[in-house]
C-alpha positions as CSV (number, residue, x, y, z in Angstrom):
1,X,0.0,0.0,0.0
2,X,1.6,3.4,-1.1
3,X,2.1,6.3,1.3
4,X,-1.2,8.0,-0.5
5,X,-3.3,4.9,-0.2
6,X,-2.7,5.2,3.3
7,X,-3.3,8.6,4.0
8,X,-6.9,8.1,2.0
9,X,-7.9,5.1,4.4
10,X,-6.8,7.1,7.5
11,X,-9.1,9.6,6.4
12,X,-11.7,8.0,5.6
13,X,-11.4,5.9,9.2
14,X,-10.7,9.0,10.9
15,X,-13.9,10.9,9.3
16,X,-15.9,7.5,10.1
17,X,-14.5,7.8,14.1
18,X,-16.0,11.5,13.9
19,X,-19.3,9.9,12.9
20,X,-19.9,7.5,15.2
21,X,-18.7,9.8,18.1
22,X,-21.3,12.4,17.6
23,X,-23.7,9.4,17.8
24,X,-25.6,10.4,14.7
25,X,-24.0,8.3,12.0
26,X,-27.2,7.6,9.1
27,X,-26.3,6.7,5.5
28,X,-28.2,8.9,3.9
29,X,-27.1,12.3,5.6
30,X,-23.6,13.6,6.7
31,X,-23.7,14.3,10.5
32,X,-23.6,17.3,11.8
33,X,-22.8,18.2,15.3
34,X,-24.8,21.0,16.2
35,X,-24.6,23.3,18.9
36,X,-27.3,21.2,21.0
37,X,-25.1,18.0,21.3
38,X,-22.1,20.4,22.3
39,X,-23.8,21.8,25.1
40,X,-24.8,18.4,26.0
41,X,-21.4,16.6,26.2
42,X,-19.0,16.3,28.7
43,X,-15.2,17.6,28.3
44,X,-13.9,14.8,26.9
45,X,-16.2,14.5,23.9
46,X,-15.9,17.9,22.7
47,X,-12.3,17.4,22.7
48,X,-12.3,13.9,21.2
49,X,-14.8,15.8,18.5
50,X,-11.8,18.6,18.5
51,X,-8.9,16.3,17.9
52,X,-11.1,14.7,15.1
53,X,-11.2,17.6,13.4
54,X,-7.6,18.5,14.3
55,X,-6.5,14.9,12.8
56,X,-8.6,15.0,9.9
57,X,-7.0,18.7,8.6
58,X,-3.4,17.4,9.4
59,X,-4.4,13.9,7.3
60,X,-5.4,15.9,4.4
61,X,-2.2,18.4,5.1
62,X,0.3,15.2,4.9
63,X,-1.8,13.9,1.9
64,X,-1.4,17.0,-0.4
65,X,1.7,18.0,1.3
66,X,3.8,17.6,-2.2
67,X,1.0,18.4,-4.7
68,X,-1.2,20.6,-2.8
69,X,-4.6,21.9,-4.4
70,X,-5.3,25.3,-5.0
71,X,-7.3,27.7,-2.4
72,X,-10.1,27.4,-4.1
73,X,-10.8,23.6,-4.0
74,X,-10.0,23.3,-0.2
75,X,-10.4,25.2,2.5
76,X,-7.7,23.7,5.2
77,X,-5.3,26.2,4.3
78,X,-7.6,29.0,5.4
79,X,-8.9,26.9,8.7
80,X,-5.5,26.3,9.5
81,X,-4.2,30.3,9.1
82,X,-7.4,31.1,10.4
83,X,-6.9,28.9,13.8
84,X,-3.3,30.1,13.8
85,X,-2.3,30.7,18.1
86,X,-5.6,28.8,18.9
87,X,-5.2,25.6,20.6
88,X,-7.6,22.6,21.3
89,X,-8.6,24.4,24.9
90,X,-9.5,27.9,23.4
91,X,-11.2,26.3,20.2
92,X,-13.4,24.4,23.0
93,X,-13.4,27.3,25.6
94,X,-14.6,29.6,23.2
95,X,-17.5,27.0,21.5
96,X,-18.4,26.8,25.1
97,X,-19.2,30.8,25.3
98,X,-20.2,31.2,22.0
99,X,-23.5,28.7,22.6
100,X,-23.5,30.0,26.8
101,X,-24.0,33.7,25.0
102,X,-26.9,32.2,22.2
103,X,-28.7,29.8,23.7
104,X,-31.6,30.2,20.4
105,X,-28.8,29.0,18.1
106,X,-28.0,25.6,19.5
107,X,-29.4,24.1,15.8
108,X,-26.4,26.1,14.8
109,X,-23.1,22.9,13.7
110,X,-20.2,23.3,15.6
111,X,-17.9,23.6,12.3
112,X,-20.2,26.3,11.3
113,X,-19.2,28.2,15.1
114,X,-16.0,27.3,14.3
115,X,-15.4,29.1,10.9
116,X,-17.3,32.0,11.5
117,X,-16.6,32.7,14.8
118,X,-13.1,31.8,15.2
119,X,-11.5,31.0,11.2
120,X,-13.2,34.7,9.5
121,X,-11.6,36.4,12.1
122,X,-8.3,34.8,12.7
123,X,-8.3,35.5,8.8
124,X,-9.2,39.1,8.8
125,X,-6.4,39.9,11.6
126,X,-3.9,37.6,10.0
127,X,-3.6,39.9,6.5
């Protein structure tokens, strides 16, 4: 199996973990974690869902890491720049307070939060 081969099985076996740890793993629909499970999980899952998405980005880092795709066909660049100083404590920390401050968006996904509230801004100030 060539280093590439690899890398796609890890990801797919990595997004498949981040499936069945949300719980909400259907055929016919990719899961979404919204806001709602996130307020209702301990700690530990929202880092587990935090190092999923962590190890999924650095999978597909590795896996383009000599022929990488342009900006416009993937948006890990930006998510990474965009996350740049944050860690796994203040990603989760600030999830936390985000949903604590807007209780009436808790249908709102967690990657959604994430980009918008953390990524567009981490952007903006990194220009």
């Amino acid at each position: 199996m060539t280093t590439r081969q690899k890398l796609k099985a890890l990801t797919a076996v990595a997004c498949m973990a981040l499936a069945v740890v949300s719980g909400m793993a259907r055929a016919d629909e990719v899961p979404l974690v919204t806001g709602k499970q996130w307020t209702e999980s301990t700690e530990q899952m929202k880092k587990a869902y935090l190092v999923g998405i962590a190890n999924v980005v650095q999978v597909d880092v590795a896996y383009h890491a000599t022929n990488a795709p342009p900006d416009s066909q993937t948006i890990v660049p930006r998510l990474a720049k965009g996350l740049k100083g944050h860690t796994l404590d203040s990603v989760r920390q600030g999830l936390d307070r985000w949903y604590a401050a807007h209780p009436d968006r808790l249908q709102r996904p967690v990657i959604e939060t994430i980009w918008f509230e953390m990524v567009v801004p981490g952007l903006q100030g990194n220009k």
